[in-house]
C-alpha angles and dihedrals in degrees: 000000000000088000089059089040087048090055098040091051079049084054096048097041086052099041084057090048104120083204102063099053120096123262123256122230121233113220101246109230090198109116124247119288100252132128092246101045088041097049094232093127123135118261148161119244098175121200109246102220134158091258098057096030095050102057089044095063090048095044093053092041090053100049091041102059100053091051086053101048088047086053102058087046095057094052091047087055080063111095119195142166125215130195138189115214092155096131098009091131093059105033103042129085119258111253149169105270092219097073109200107225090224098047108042092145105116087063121092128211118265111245107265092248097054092068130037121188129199103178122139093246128053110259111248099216127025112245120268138211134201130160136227146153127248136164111267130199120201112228101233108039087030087229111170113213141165103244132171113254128197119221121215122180113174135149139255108215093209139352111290119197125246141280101083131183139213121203139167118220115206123181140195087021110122112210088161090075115122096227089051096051091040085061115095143068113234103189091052084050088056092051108273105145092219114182128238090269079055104049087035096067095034130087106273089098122171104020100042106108133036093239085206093049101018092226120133106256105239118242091026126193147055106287097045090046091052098053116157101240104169099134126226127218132201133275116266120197113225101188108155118258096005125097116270115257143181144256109201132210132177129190093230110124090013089115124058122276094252097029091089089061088062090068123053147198098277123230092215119111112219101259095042081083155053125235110238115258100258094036090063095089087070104047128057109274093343090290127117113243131233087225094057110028136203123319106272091233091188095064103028104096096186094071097037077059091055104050092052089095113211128231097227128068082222104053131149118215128196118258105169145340148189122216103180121039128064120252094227125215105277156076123308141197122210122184116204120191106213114212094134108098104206094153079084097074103030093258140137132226130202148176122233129195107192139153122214136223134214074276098060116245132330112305116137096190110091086046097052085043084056096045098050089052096044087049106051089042084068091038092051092040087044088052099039089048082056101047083050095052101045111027101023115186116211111245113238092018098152093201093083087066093089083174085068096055106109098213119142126227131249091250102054090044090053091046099058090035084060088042102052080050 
């Protein structure tokens, strides 16, 4: 009995021993032994040296320099043609808008810095503006009103080859707000018929339900309500003693190709919503019509233009175009029927005539920005060869390392002089 007591005190002594328990293991926190995680990749670490540095600044300058100066070649090959009407409507002269070629009179010169001009040959006679009023009817709700247009006559110099764009230039008008590009709905612009609840919590704020109907306005939003809708018409030649004819422009091509699958046929019947606030000029009693139906958003360019918010506050859009006919050498008359206020937010609005290279159309800057680098790449080489060459600096000549002069301080040489007194 003591001899079994004896062994199982033995048991219990050994099964406390510290000693005799296994060991734990401790969760390593190194990271995996691996060449990336361990930073042993292979890598090239090149030597900068005169030899290699030098001929780098001279090749960029020289093949800088040339794309630059092609550049700007190729933007002084673009002619266009920019005009002011701002305040066409208040500063002209009232006048007939049927402008007889032979009796232009009643119209007054445009200040000189309300156009600017780059054709190859000098303008005959400086461009004119007068103002009327004429019945107007919107394209799509076939609404016939009486609307101020302004009247510009001005001169081409020479035949310019198609094709020709149209653009409006607006300034001071910030597309580029958050709040402005936040406001929209994609999925109603691609056709989704989404209630009042729908468009309310979207993103169209603030411009989503008629407060008065309770209907979603179609299209919502900031950007649909704010479209520029100054109309453009056709050119009319005014050559003395020959008949009046026509330029003529369309809008077709003026969006991009795939812009027109971003917008859709829509499922809303025409009642089922409100016209947007500054739409409501061109429709009866600012309501859409069953004869006439809603905007096809997917095939009208002009708006697809529009939406496309630009980056800048100052951005030209394209209007029209003609791809096809020649703009001869002559005078021209443009109506433009003013209904855009930009006198509201301090803003200007103009009309440019321009052609394009294989470059696009005229904009100096990326050719100047070659050119300066190309140009201080060669000035820097040309300094840095000199400097060489004059005044060369060994490679690995450790005196240069200051930081590796053993030299003591004053202090601690005063201080063990005072101590060894």
């Amino acid at each position: 009995m003591a001899q079994t007591q004896q062994v199982a005190h033995t048991d219990s002594i050994s099964s406390q021993d510290p000693a005799r328990e296994e060991p734990k293991k401790t969760k390593s926190r190194r990271p995996p032994n691996t060449a990336f995680r361990q930073q042993r990749l292979k890598a090239w670490q090149p030597i900068l040296t005169p030899k290699t540095v030098l001929p780098l600044f001279f090749i960029v300058g020289l093949i800088f320099a040339p794309i630059g100066g092609l550049l700007i070649y190729a933007s002084e090959q673009v002619q266009e043609f920019s005009i002011d009407y701002t305040n066409c409507i208040q500063q002209s002269p009232e006048t007939s808008a049927n402008i007889d070629p032979d009796n232009a009179e009643t119209l007054k010169e445009i200040p000189g810095n309300r156009w600017s001009a780059s054709f190859k040959s000098t303008i005959v006679n400086n461009p004119q503006w007068g103002h009327a009023r004429e019945n107007y009817t919107w394209p799509h709700s076939q609404l016939s009103r009486e609307t101020d247009v302004c009247i510009l006559t001005f001169h081409i110099p020479h035949d310019i080859d198609p094709p020709i764009l149209f653009y409006y230039r607006l300034t001071n008008f910030y597309q580029n707000h958050r709040r402005y590009v936040k406001s929209v709905d994609i999925d109603q612009l691609k056709g989704r018929a989404k209630n009042a609840g729908e468009i309310r919590s979207g993103d169209c704020t603030p411009l989503n339900v008629d407060s008065e109907t309770g209907k979603p306005y179609y299209p919502c939003g900031l950007i649909a309500n704010s479209m520029f809708n100054d109309t453009y018409d056709n050119f009319t030649f005014l050559n003395s003693g020959t008949e009046p004819t026509h330029y003529n422009f369309t809008t077709a091509g003026t969006s991009w190709a795939h812009e027109g699958d971003l917008y859709g046929n829509t499922d809303y019947k025409p009642w089922e919503v409100a016209v947007p606030p500054f739409w409501r000029d061109q429709y009866p009693d600012g309501q859409y019509q069953n004869d006439t139906g809603l905007p096809d958003l997917h095939t009208w360019e002009q708006f697809q233009v529009w939406m496309r918010t630009a980056g800048l506050p100052t951005f030209s859009k394209l209007a029209q175009r003609n791809d096809t006919a020649k703009l001869l050498e002559g005078n021209y008359r443009l109506k433009i029927y003013d209904h855009f206020p930009v006198e509201k937010y301090s803003g200007t609005k103009s009309i440019l005539i321009s052609t394009r290279t294989v470059m696009g159309g005229k904009n100096p800057f990326l050719g100047i920005a070659y050119l300066v680098v190309g140009g201080l790449c060669i000035l820097l080489g040309a300094v840095f060869l000199a400097t060489h060459l004059i005044k060369p600096r060994k490679l690995g000549d450790h005196t240069y390392l200051t930081w590796n002069n053993d030299q003591p301080s004053t202090a601690t040489t005063t201080g063990r002089s005072g101590g060894g007194a």
